[in-house]
ROPA-709634 format. One record per residue: x, y, z of N, C-alpha, C, O, CB in turn; residue in one letter. Coordinates in steps of 0.2 Angstrom, whole numbers, padded with zeros to 4 digits, always signed. Atoms other than C-alpha are relative to their C-alpha. Glycine has a CB too. Layout:
! residues N
XYZXYZXYZXYZXYZa;...
! end
This chain:
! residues 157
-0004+0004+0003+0512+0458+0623+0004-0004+0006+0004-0001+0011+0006+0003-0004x;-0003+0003-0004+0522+0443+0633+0006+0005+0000+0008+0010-0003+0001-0006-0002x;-0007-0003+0001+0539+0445+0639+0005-0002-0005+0010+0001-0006+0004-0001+0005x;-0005+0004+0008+0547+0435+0624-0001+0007-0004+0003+0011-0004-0005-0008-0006x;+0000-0006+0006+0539+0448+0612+0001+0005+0002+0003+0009-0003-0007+0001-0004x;-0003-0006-0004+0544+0462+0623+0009+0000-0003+0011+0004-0007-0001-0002+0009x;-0006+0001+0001+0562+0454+0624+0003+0001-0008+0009+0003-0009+0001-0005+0002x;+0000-0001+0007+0560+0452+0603-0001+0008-0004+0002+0010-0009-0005-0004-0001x;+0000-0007+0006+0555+0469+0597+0007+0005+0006+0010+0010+0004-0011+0005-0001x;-0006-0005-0003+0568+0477+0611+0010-0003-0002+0016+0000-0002-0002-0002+0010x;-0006+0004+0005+0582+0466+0601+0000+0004-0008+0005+0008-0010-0002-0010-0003x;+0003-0001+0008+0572+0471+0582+0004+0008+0002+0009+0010-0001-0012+0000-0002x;+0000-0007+0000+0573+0490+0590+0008+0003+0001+0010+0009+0000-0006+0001+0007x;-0008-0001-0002+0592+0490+0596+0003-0001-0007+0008+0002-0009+0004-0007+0008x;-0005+0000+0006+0597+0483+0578-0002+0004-0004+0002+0008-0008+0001-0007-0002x;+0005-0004+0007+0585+0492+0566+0000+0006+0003+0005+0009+0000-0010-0002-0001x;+0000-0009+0000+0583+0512+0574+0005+0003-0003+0005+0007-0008+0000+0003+0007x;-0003-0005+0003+0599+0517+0571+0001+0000-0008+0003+0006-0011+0005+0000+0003x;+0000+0002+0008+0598+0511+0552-0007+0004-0004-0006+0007-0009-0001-0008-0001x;+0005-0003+0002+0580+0517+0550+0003+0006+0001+0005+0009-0004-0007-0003+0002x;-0004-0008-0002+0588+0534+0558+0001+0002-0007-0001+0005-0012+0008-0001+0007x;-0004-0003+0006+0599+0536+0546-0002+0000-0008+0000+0004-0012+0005-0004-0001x;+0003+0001+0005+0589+0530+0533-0005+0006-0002-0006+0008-0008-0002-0006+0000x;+0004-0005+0001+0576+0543+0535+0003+0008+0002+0000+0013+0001-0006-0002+0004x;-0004-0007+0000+0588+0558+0539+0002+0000-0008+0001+0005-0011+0006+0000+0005x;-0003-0002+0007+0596+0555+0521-0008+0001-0002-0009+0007+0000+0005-0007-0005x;+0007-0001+0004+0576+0555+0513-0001+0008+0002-0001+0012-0002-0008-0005+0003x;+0000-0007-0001+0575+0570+0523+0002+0007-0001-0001+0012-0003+0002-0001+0003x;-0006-0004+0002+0590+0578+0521-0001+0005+0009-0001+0011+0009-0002+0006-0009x;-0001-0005-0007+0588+0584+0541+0001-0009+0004-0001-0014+0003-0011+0007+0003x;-0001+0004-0003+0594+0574+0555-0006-0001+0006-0006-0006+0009+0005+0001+0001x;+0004+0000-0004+0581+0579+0567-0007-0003-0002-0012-0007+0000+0000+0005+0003x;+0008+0006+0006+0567+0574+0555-0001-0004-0001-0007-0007-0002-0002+0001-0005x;+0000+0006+0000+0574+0560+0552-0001-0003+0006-0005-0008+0005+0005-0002-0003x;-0001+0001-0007+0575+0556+0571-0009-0002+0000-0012-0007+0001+0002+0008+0006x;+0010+0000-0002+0556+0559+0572-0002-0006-0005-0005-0010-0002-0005+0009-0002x;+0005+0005+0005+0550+0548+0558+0004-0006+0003-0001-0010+0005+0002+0000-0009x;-0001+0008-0004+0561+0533+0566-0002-0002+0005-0002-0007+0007+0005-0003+0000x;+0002+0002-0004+0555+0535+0579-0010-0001+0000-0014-0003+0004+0003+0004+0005x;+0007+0002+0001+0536+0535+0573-0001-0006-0004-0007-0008-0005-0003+0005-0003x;+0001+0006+0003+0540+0520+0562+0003-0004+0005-0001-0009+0005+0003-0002-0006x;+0000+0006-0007+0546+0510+0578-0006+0001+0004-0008-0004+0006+0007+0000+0007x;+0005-0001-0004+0531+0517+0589-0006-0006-0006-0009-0010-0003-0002+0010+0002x;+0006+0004+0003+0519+0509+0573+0003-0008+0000+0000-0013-0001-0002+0003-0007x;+0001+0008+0000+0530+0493+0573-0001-0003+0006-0003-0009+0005+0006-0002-0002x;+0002+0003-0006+0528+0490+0590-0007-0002+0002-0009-0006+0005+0001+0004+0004x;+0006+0001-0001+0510+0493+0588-0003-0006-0002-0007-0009+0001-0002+0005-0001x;+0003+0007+0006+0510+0479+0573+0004-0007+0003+0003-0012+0000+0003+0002-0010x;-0004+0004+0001+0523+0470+0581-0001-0008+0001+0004-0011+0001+0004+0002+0002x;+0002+0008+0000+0514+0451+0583+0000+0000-0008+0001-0006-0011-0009-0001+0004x;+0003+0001+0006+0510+0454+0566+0005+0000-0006+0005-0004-0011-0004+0005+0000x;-0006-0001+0004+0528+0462+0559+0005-0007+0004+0007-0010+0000+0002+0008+0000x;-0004+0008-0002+0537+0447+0569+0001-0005-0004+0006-0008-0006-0003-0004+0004x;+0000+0008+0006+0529+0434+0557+0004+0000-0005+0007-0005-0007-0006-0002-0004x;-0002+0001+0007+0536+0443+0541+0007-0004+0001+0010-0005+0006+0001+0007-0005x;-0005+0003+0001+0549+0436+0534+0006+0005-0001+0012+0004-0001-0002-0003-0006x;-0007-0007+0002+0558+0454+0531-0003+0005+0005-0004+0010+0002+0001+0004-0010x;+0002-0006-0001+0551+0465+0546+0006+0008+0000+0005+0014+0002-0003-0003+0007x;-0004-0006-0001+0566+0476+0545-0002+0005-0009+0000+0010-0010+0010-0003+0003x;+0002-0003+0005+0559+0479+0527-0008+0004-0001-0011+0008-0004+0002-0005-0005x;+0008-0008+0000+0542+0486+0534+0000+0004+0004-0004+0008+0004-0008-0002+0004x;+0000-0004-0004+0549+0496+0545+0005+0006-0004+0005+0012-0003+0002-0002+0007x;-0003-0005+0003+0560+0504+0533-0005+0002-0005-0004+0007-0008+0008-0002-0003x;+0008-0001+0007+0543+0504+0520-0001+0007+0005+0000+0013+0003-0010-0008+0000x;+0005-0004-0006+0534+0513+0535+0004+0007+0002+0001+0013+0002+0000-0005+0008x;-0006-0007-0002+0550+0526+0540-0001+0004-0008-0003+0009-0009+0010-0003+0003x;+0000-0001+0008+0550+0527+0519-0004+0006-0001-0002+0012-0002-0004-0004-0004x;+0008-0001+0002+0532+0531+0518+0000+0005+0003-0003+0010+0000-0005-0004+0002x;+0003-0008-0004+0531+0545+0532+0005+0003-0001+0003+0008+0003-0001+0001+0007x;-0006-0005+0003+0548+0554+0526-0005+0003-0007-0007+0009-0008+0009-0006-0004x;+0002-0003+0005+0540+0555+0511-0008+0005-0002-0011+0010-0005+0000-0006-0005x;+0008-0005-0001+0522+0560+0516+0002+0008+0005-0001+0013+0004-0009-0006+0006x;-0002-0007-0001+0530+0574+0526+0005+0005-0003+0007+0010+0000+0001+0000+0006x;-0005-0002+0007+0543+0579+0510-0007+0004-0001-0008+0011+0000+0005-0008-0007x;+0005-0004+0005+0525+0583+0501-0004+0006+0004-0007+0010+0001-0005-0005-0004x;+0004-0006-0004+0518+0593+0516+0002+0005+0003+0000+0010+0007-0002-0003+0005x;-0005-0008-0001+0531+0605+0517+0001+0005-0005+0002+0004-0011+0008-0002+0001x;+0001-0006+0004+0531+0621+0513+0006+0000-0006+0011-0001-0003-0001+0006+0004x;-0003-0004+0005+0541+0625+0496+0007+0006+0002+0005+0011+0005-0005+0003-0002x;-0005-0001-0006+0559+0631+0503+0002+0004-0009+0001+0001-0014+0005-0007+0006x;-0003-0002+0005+0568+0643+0490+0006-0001+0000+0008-0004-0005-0001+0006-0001x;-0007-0001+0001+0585+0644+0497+0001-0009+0004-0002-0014+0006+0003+0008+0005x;-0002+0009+0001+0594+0626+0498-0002+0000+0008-0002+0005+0010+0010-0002-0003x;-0001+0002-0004+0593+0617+0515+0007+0000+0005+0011-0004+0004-0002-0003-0002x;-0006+0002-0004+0607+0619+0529+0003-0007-0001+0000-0012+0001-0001+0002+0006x;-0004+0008-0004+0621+0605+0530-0001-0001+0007+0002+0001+0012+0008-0001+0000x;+0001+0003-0009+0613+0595+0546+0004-0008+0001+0005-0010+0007-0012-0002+0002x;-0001+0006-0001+0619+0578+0542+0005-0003+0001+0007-0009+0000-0002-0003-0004x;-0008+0003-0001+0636+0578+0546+0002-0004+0005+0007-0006+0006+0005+0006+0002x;-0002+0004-0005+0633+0568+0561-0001-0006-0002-0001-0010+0002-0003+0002+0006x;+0001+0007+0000+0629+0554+0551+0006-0003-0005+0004-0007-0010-0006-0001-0002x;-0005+0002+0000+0648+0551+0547+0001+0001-0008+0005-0003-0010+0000-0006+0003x;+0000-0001+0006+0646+0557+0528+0007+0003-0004+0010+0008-0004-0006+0005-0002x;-0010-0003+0003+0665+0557+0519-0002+0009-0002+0002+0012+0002+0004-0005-0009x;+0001-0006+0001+0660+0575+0513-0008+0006-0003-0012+0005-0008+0006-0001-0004x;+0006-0005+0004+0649+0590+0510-0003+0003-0005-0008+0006-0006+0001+0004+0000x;+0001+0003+0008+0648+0588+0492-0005-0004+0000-0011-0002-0001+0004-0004-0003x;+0001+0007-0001+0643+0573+0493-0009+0001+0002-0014+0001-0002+0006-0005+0006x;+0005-0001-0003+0628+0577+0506-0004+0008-0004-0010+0008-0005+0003+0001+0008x;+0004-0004+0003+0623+0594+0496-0003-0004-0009-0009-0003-0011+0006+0008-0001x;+0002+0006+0003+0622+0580+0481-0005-0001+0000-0010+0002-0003+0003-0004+0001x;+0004+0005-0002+0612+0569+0488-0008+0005+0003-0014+0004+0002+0003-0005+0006x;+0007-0005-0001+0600+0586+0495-0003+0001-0007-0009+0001-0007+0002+0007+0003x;+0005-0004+0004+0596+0591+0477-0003-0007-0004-0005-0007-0010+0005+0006-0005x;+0006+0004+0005+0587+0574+0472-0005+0000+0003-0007+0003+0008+0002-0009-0001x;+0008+0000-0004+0571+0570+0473-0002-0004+0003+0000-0010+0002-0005+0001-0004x;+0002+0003-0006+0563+0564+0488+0000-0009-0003+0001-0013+0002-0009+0004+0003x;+0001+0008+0000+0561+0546+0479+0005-0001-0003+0007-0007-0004-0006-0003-0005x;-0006+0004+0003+0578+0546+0471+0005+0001+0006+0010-0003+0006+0003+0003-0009x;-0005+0003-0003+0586+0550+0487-0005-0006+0005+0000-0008+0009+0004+0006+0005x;+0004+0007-0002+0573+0535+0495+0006-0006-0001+0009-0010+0002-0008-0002-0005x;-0003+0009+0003+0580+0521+0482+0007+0003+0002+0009+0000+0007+0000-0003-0010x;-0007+0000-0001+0597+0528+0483+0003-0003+0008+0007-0008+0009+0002+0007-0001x;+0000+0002-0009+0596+0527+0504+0001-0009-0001+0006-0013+0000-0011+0002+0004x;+0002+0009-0002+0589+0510+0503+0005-0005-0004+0004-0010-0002-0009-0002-0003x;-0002+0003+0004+0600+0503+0488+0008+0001+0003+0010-0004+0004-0002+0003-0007x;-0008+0000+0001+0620+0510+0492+0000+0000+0009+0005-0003+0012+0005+0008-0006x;-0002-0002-0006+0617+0515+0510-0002-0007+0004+0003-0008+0007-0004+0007+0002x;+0003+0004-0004+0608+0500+0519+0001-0007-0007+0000-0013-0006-0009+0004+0002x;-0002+0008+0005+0614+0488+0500-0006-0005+0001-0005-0011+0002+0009-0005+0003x;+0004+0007+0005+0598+0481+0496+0001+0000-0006+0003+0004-0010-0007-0001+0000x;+0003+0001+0008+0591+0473+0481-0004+0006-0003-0006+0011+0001-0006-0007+0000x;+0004-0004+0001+0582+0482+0468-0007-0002+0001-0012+0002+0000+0002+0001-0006x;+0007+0002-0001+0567+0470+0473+0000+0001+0005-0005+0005+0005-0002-0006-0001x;+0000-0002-0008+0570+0473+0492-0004+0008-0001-0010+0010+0001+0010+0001+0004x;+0001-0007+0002+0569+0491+0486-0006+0003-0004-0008+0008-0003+0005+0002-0003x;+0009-0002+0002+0553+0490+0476-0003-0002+0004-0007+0003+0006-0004-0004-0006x;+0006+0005-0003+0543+0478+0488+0001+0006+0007-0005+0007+0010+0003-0011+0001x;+0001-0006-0002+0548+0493+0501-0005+0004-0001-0010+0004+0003+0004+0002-0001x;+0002-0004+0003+0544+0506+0491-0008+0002-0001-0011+0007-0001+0003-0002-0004x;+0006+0002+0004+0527+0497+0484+0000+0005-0008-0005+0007-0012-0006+0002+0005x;+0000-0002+0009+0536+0502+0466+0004-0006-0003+0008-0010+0000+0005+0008-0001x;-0002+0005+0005+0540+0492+0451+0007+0000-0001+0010+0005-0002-0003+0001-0005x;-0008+0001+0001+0558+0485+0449+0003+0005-0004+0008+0008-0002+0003-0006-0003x;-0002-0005+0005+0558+0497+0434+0002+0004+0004+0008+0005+0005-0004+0002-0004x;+0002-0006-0004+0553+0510+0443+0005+0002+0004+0008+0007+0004-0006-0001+0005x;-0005-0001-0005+0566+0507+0455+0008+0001-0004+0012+0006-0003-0001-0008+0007x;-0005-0001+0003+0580+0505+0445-0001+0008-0004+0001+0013-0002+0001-0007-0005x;+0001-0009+0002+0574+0522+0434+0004+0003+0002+0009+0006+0001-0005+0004+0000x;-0003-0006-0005+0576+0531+0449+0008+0000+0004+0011+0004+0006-0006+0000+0006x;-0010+0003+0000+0595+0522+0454+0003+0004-0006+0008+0008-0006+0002-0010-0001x;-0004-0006+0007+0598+0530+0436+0001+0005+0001+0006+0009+0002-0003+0001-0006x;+0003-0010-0001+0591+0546+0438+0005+0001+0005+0009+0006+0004-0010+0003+0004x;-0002-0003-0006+0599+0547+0455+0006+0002+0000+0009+0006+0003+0000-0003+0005x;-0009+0000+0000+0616+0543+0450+0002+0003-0004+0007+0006-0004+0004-0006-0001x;-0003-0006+0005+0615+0552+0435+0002+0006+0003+0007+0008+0003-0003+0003-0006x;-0001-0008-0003+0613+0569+0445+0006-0003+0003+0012-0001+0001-0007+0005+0006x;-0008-0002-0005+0625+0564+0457+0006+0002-0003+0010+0006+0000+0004-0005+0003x;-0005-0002+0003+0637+0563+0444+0001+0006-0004+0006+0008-0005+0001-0005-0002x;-0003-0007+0003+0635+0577+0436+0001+0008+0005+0003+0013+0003-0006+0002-0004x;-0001-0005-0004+0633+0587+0453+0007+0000+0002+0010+0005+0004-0004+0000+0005x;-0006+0002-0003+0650+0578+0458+0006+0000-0005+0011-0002-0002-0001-0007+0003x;-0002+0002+0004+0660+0577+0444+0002+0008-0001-0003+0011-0002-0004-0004-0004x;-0004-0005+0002+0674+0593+0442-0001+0000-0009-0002-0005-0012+0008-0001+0004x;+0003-0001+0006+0671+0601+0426+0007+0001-0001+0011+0002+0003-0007+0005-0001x;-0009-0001+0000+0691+0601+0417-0002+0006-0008-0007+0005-0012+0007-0013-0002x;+0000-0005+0005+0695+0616+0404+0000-0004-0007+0000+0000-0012+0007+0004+0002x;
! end
């Protein structure tokens, strides 16, 4: 690569990691796992990056791409009985709730959710991500927020 495109994806990379970071720790639900997937979605945008430059949205292939390998190592994990430790406290989360919440969705409803309240896209941004249908995407904003709210939501006598 020139030093332009050098200087360009070392800009892309300073504004996008810590977002994709975060973005794939929530899918996660681990901060170090998320670590690792953003950094293997910037090592592939770099690899693409003549190519992700042109789009029009590259900060939406690289959050596809971080997406996508959250979620293909979600399905390649072993089966866990007891809940997950709280790891994500370092990503400034008003409370423990909140984050045990968001652990008990599922891998695609905490995705859209990520991508929708946390990072405030569209629900098209968030399909064309995804490579799911608007529906689809909205469903799972339903689904997500219903549980939340029933996980969050003090039960009164």
């Amino acid at each position: 690569m020139s030093k332009t495109e050098d200087a360009r994806y070392e800009a892309f990379f300073k504004e996008q990691f810590p977002k994709v970071a975060r973005t794939a720790a929530l899918v996660m639900g681990d901060v170090d796992e998320g670590m690792d997937v953003a950094q293997e979605a910037m090592a592939r945008t770099y690899q693409h990056w003549r190519k992700v430059d042109a789009m029009d949205r590259p900060d939406a292939w690289v959050h596809k791409v971080a997406t996508n390998l959250a979620l293909s190592r979600l399905r390649r994990r072993p089966i866990r009985h007891a809940p997950p430790e709280p790891v994500l406290t370092e990503l400034d989360t008003p409370d423990d709730d909140l984050l045990d919440a968001v652990r008990a969705l599922s891998p695609a409803q905490r995705s859209v959710i990520a991508l929708r309240f946390y990072l405030d896209w569209s629900i098209e941004d968030v399909a064309d991500a995804l490579g799911k249908k608007p529906g689809t995407v909205r469903a799972l904003t339903h689904q997500g927020m219903e549980r939340l709210r029933s996980l969050l939501v003090e039960e009164t006598p």
